[in-house]
KEGULO-641126 format. One record per residue (C-alpha): residue in three letters; x, y, z; residue number from 1. Coordinates in pm, whole numbers, plus 32768, in hexadecimal, padded with zeros to 4 digits. Example, Ala and Ser with C-alpha at 12.3 -4.5 7.8 and 13.67 -1.06 7.14 Angstrom:
ALA	84CE	7E3E	830C	1
SER	8557	7F96	82CA	2
This chain:
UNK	3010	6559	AD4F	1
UNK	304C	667F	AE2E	2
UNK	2FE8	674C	AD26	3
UNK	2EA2	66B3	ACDB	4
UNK	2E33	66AC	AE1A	5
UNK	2E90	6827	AE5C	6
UNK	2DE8	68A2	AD06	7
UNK	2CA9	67D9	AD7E	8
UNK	2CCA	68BF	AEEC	9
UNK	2CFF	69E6	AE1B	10
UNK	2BF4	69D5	AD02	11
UNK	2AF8	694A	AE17	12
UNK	2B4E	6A6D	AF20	13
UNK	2AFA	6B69	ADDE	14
UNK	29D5	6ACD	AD78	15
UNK	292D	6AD2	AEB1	16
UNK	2997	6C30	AEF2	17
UNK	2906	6CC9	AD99	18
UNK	27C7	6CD3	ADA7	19
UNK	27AA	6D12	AC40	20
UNK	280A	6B64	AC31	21
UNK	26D7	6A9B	AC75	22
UNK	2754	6940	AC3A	23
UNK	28D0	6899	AC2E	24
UNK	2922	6780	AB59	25
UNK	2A74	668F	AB4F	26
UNK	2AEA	6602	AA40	27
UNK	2C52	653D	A9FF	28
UNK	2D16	658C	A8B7	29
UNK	2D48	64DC	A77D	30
UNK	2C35	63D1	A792	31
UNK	2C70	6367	A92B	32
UNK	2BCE	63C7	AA31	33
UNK	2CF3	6373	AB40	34
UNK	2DA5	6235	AB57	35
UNK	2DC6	628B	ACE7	36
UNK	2F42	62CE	AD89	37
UNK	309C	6269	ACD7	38
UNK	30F4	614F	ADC6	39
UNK	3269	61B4	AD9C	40
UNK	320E	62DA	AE5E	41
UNK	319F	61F2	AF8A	42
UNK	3317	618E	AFFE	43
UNK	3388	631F	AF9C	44
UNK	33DD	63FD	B0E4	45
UNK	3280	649A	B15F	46
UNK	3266	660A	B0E1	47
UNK	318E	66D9	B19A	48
UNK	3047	6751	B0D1	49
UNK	2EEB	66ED	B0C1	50
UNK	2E70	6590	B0C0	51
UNK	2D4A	64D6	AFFE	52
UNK	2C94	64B1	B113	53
UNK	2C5D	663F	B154	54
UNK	2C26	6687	AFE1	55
UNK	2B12	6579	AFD3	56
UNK	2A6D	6610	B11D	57
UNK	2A7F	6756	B06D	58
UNK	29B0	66EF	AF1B	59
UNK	28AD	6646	AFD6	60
UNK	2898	6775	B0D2	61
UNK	2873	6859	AF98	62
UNK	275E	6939	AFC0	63
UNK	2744	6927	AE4D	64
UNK	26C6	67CA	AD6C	65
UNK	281A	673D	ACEC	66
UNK	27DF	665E	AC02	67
UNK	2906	6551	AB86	68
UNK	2950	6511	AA24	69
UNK	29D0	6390	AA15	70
UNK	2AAB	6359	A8E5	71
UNK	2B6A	6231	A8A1	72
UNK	2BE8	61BA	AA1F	73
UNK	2B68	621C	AB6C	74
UNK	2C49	6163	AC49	75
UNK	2CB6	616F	AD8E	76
UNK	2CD6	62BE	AE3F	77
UNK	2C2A	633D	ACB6	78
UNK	2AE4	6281	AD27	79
UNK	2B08	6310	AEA0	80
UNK	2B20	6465	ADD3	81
UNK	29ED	63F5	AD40	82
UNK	2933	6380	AE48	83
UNK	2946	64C0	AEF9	84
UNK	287F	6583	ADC6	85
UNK	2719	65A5	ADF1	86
UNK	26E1	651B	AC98	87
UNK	27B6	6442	AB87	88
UNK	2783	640B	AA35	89
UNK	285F	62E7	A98C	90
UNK	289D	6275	A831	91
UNK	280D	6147	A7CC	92
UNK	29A8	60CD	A796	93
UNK	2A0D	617A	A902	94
UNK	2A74	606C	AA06	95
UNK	2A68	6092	AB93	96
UNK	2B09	5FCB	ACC9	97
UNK	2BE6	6000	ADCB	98
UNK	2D03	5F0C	AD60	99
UNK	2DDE	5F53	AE96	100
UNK	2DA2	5E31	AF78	101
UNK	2E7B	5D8B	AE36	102
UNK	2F86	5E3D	AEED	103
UNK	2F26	5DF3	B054	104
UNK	2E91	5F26	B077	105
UNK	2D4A	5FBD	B0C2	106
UNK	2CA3	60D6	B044	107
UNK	2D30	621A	B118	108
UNK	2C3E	6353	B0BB	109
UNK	2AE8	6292	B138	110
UNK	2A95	61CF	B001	111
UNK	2A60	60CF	B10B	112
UNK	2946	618F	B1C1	113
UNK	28BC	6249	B06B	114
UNK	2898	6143	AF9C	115
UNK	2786	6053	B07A	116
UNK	26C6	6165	B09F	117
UNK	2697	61B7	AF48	118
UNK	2694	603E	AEEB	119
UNK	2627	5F79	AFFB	120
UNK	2726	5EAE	B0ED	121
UNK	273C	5D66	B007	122
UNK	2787	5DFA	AECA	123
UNK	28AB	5EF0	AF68	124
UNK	2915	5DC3	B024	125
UNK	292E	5D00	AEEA	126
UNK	2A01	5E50	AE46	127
UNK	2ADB	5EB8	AF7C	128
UNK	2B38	5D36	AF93	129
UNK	2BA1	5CAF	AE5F	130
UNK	2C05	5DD1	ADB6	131
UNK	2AF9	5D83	AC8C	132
UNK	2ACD	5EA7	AB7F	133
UNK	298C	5EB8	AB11	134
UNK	291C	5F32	A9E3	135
UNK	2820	607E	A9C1	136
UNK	2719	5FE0	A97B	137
UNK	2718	5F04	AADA	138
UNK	2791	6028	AB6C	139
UNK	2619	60CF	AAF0	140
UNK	2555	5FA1	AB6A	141
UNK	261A	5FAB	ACA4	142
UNK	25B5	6110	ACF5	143
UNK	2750	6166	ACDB	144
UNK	26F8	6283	ABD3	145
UNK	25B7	632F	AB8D	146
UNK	2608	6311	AA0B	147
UNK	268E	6241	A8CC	148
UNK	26DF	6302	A78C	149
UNK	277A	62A4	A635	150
UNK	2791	6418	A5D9	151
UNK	2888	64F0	A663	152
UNK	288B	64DD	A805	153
UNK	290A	6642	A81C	154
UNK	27F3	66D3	A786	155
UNK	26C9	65DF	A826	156
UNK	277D	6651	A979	157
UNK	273C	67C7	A91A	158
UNK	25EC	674B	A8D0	159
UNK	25CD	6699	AA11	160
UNK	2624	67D6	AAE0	161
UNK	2553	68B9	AA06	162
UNK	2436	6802	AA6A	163
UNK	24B4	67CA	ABEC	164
């Protein structure tokens, strides 16, 4: 939503303005990471505001580690969210893909250039294709996210950036 993508702006603008904040993580809410964009809002009247795209750009042009906590799903425009941290940590239950081509569509905030670089061409192929989710654990052999917990992924993510 609008909203989501603006609080990301906001709490990213801050963080790299304070320099009492030395690392940024993202996290979804009650067990999810992000399922990506409500496709009813595809066909709604274009509001003006900030897209994924920009948001993405700004995470990975952080000058500040932020580090993704993957609960649950990290679909769609969620994984591009993702892809643009410097680090993510999933839960051994969390699933990722980028489901939209079930749609017709492709991915729109530059899943499809992030992901073969972090993967390699025929894995992100095989994802940005067929839609596949893939489980955390792929996702860890894959080089998708630098870690697998059981425990709680908030807290391995503070972890993560202490250490970072």
């Amino acid at each position: 939503s609008l909203a989501v993508l603006q609080g990301l702006e906001d709490g990213l603008k801050r963080a790299d303005a304070d320099p009492s904040v030395k690392a940024v993580m993202i996290c979804g809410e009650n067990g999810k990471f992000s399922a990506g964009a409500d496709i009813r809002g595809f066909s709604a009247p274009k509001k003006l505001g900030i897209g994924l795209a920009p948001i993405v750009s700004l995470i990975e042009r952080s000058e500040k580690p932020v580090v993704a906590a993957i609960e649950g799903v990290a679909l769609g425009g969620g994984l591009e969210v993702a892809l643009g941290c410097h680090y993510r940590i999933a839960h051994v239950k969390a699933q990722m893909g980028l489901p939209e081509v079930t749609l017709g569509l492709l991915p729109g905030a530059e899943g499809t250039q992030r992901l073969p670089r972090l993967i390699g061409v025929p894995a992100a192929l095989e994802m940005i294709t067929t839609g596949k989710h893939i489980p955390a654990t792929e996702a860890l052999k894959l080089g998708l996210v630098d870690e697998v917990v059981e425990e709680d992924t908030i807290e391995a993510a503070l972890r993560l950036a202490n250490r970072v």
